[in-house]
Backbone as a ProteinNet text record, in pm:
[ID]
protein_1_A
[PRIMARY]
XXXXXXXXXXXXXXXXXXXXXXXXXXXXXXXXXXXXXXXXXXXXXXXXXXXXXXXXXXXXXXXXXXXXXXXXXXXXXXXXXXXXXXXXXXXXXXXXXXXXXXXXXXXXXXXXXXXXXXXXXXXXXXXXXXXXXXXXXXXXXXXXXXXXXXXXXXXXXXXX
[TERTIARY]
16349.4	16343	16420.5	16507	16584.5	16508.2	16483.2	16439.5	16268.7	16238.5	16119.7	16088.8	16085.7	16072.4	15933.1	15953.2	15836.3	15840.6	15867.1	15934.1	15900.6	15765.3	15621	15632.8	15712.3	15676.6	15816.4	15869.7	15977.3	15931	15801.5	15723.1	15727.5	15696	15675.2	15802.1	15911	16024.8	16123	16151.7	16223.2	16149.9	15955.3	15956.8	15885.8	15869.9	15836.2	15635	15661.5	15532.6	15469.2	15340.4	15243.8	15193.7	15245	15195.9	15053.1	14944.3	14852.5	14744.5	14629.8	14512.4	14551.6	14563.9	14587.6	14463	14381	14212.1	14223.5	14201.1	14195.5	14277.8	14385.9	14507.3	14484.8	14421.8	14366.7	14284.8	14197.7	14063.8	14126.2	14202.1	14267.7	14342.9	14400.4	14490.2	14432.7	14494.5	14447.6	14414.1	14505.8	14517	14473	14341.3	14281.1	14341.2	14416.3	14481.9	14601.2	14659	14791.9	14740.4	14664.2	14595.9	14503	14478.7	14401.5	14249.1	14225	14099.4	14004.3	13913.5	13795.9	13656.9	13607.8	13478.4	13506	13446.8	13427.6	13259.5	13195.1	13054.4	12995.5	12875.6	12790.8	12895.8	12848.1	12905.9	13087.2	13059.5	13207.9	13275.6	13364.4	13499.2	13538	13558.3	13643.5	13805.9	13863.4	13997	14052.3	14148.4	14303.2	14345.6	14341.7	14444.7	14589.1	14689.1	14835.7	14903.7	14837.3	14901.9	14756.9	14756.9	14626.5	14687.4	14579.3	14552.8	14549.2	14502.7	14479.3	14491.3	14441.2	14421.5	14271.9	14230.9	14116.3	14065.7	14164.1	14111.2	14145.2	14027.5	13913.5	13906.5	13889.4	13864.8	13731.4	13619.1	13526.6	13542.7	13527.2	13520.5	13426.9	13408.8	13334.5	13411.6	13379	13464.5	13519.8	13419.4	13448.1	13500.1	13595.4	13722.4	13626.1	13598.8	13515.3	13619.2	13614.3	13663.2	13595.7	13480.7	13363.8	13257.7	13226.4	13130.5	12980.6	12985.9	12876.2	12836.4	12939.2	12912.5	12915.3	12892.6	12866	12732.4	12692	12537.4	12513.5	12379.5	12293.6	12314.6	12342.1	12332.3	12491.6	12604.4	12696.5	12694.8	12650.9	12606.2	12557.6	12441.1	12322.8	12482.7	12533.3	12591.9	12738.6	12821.3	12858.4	12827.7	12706.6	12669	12643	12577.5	12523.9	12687.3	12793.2	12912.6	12973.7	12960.8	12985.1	12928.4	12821.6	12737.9	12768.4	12777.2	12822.5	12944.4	13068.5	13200.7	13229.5	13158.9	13109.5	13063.2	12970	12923.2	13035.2	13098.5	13184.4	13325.9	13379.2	13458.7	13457	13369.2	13309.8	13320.2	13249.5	13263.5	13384.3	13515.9	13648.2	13719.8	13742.8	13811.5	13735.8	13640.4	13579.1	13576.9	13607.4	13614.2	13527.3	13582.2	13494.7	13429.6	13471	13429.6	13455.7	13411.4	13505	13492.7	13553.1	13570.3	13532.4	13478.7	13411.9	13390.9	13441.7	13462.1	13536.9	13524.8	13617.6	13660.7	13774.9	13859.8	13856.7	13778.7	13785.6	13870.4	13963.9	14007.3	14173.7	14291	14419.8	14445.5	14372.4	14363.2	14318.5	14190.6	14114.4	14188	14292.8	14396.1	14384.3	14339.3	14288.6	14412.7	14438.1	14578.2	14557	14438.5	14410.2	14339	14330	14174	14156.9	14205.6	14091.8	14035.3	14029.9	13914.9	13891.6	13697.7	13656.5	13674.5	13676.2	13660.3	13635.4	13546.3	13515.9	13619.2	13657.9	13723.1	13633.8	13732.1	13617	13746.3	13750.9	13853.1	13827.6	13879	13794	13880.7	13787.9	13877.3	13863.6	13974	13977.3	14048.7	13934.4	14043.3	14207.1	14248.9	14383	14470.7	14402	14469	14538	14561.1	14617.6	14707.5	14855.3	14944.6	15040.3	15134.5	15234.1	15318.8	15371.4	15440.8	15323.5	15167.5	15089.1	15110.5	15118.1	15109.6	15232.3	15345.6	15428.4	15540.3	15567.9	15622.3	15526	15392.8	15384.2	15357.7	15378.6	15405.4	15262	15244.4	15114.6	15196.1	15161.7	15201.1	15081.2	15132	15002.1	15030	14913.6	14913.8	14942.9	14894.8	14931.5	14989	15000.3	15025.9	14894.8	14948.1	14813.6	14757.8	14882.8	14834.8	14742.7	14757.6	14701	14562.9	14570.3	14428	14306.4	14390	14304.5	14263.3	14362.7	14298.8	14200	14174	14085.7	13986.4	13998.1	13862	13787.3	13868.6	13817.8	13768.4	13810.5	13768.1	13623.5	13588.8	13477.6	13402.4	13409.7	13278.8	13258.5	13370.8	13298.5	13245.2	13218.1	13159.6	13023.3	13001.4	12868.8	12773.8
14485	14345.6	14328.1	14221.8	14171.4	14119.7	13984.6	13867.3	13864.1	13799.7	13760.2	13604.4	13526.8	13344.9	13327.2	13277	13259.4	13124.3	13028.9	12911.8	12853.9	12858.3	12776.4	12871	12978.5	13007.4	12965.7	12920.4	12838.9	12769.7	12681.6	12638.6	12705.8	12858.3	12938.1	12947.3	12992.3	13100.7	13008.6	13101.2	13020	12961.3	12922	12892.6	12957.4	12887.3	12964	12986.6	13112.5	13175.4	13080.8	13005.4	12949.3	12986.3	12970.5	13036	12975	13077.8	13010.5	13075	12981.8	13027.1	13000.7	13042.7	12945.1	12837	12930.7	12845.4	12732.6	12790.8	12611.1	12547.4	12545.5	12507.4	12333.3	12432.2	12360.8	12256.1	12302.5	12281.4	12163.9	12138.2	12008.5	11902.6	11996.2	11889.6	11787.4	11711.7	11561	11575.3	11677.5	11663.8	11783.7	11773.7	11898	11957.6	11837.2	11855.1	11941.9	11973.3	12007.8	12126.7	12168.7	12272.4	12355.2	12318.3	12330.1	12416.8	12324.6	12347.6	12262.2	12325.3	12311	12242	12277.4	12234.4	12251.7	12117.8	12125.7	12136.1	12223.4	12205.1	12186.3	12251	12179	12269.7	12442.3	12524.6	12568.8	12607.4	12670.2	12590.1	12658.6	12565.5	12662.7	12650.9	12737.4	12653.2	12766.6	12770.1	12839.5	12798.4	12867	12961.6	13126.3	13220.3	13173.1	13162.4	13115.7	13235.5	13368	13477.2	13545.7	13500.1	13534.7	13709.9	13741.7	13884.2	13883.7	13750.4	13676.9	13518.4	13446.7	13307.3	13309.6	13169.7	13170.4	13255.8	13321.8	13391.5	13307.4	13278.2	13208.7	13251.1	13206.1	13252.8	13153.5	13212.5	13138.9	13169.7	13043.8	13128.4	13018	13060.6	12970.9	12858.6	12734.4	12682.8	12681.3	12765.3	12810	12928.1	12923.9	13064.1	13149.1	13236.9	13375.2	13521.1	13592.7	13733.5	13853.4	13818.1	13920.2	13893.3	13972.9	13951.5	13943	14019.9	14016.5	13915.2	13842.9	13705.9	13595.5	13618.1	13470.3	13433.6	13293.5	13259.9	13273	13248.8	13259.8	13206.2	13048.9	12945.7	12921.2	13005.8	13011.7	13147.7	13258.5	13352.4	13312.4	13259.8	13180.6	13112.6	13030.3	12928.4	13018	13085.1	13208.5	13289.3	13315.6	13394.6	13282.2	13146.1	13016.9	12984.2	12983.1	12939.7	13017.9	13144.7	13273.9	13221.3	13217.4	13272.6	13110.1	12996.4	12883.5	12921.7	12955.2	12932.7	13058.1	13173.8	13277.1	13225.4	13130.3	13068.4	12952.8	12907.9	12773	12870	12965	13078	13093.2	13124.2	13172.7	13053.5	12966	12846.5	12819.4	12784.2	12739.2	12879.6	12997.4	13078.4	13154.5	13200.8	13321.8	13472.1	13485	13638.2	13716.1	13858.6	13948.3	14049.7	14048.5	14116.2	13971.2	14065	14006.7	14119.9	14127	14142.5	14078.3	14114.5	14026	14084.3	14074.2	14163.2	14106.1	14141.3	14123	14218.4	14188.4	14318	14304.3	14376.3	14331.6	14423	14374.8	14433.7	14447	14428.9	14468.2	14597.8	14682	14831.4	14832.4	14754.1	14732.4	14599.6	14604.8	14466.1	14310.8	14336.9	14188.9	14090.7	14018.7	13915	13862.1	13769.2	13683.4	13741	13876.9	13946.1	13852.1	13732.4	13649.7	13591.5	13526.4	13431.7	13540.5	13510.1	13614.4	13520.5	13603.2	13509.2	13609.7	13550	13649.4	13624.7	13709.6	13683.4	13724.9	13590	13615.4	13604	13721.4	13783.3	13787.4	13684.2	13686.2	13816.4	13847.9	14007.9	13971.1	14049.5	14050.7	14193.8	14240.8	14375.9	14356.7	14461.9	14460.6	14336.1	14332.8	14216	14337.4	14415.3	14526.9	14581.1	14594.8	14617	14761	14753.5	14837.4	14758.3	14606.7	14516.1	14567.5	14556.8	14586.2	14694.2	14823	14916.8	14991	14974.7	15038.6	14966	14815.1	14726.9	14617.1	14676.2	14600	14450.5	14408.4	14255.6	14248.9	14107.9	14020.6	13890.1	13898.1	13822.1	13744.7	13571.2	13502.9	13386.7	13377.7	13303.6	13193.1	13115	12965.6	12940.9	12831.7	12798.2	12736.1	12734.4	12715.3	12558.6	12481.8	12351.6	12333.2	12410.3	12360.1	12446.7	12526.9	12627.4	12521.8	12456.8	12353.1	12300.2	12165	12055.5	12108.8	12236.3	12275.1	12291.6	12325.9	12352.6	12260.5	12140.3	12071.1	11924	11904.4	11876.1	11940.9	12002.3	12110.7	12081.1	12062.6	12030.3	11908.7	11833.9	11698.3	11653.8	11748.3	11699.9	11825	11875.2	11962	11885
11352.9	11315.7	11185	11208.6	11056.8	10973.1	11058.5	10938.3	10974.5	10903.8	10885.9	10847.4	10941	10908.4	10827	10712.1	10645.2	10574.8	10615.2	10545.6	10431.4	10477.9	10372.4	10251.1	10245.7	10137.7	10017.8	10093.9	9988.5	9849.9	9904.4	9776.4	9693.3	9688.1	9541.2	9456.5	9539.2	9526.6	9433	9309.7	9233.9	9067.6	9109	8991.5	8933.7	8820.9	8703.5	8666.1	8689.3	8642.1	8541.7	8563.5	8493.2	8348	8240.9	8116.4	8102.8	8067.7	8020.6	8168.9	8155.3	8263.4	8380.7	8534	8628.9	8709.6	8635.8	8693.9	8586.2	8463.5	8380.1	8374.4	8422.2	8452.5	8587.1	8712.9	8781.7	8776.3	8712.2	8640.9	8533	8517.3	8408.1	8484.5	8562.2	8638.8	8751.1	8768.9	8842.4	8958.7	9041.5	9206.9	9265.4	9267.3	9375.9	9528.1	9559.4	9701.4	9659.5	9560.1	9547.4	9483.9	9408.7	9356.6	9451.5	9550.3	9673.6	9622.2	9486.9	9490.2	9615.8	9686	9784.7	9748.9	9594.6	9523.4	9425.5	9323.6	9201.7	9243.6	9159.8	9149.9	8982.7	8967.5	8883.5	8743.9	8768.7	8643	8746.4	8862.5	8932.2	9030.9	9036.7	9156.5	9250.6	9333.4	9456.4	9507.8	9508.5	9489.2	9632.5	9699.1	9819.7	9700.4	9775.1	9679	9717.5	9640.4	9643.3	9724.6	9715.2	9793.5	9813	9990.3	10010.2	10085.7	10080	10153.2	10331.1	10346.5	10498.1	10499.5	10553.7	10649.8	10585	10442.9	10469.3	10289.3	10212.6	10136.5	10037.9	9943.5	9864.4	9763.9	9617.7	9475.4	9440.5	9417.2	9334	9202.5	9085.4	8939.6	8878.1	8751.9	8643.6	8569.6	8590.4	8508.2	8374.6	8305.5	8195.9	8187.8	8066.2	8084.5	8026.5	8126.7	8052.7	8172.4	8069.2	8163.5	8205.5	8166.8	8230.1	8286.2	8364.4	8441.2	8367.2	8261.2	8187.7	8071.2	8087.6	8007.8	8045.6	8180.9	8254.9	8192.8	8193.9	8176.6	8311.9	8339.9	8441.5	8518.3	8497	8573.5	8677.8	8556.9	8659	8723.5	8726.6	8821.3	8955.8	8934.1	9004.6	9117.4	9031.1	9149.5	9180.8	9138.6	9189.1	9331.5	9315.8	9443.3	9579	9510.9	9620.9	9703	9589.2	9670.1	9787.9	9693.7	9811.9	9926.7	9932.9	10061.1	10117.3	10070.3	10104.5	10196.4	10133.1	10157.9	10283.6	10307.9	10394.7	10490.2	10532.2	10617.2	10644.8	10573.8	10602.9	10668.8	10680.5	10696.4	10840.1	10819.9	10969.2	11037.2	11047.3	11095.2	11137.5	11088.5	11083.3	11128.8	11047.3	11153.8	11199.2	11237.8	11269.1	11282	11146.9	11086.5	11216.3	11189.9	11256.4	11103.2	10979.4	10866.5	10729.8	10646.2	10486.2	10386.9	10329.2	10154.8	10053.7	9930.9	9858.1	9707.2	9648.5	9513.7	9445.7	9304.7	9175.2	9124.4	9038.3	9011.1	8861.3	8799.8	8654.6	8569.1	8478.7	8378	8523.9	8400.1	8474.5	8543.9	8516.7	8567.6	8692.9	8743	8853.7	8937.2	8901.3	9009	8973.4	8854.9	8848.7	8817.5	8925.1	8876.9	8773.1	8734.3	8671.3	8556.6	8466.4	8390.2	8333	8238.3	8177.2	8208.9	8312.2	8397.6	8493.7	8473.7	8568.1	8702.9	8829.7	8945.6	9088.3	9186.6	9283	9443.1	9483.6	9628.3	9688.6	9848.4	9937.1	10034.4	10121.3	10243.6	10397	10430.1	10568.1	10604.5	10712.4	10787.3	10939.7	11027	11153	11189.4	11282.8	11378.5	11366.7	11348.5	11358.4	11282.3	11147.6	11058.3	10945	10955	10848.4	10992.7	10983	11053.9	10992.4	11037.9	11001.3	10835.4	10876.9	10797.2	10625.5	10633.3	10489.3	10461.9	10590.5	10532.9	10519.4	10557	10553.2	10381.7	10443.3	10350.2	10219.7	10237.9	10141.1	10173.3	10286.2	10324.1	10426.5	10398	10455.8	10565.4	10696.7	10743.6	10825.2	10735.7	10787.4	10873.5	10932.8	11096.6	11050.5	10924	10917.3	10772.6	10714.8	10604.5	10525.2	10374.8	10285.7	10316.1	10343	10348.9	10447.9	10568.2	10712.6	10688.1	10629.1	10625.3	10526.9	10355.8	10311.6	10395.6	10465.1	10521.9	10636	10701.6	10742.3	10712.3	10578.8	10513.2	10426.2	10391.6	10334.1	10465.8	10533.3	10646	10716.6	10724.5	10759.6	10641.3	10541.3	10413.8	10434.8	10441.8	10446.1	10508.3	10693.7	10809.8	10757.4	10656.9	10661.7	10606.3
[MASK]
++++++++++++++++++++++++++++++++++++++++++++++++++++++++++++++++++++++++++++++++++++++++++++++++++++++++++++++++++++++++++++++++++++++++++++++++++++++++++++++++

């Protein structure tokens, strides 16, 4: 195989790396649809990863810029784990994982794109969603685009 058609991802290619937080970043800006934040809640927000791992993969964080896990207060812990298990059930629902992933990567050593804002992923998984293209090249090839996966998902909350 030569090419690889990936169109949607034209959006990224070209600009310029975000100086600064990319969660409070969001978290300031006007247009949740274009940021493809999913929930603002009481202390956290859930977020579309911009380079997901799959179809469906999810960032919960605190709205407040904290980078550890051990300095969350309670109350955004507390709603931390409620979104998870929220957005896990809403997952399932819309694509129907056969697994997930669900972890944070703290500190740049442990993968963390983002180490100053702490934040948890949530990975939907399916049989035979890890190919030759992840493991050989490095490359993720996904079934849809970010836009069509939002309006899926934000569609699906508002009918819950």
């Amino acid at each position: 195989m030569e090419r690889i058609w990936a169109p949607w991802r034209s959006e990224y290619v070209g600009k310029e790396s975000p100086s600064g937080c990319i969660f409070c970043a969001k978290l300031q800006a006007d247009n949740d649809d274009d940021n493809y934040v999913l929930l603002r809640a009481n202390k956290v927000f859930v977020v579309l990863n911009l380079y997901p791992y799959t179809n469906g993969h999810l960032m919960v964080a605190p709205k407040r810029h904290v980078s550890e896990l051990t300095a969350l207060e309670q109350e955004e812990a507390v709603e931390i784990i409620q979104l998870t298990q929220k957005f896990v059930q809403l997952l399932k629902l819309v694509f129907k994982p056969e697994g997930f992933n669900i972890g944070a990567n703290l500190g740049k050593v442990a993968g963390a794109g983002v180490p100053g804002h702490f934040h948890v992923h949530i990975v939907p998984r399916w049989q035979g969603d890890t190919n030759f293209m992840t493991t050989i090249n490095n490359t993720r090839v996904m079934s849809e685009g970010l836009k069509a996966t939002y309006r899926k998902l934000k569609e699906t909350i508002k009918n819950m």
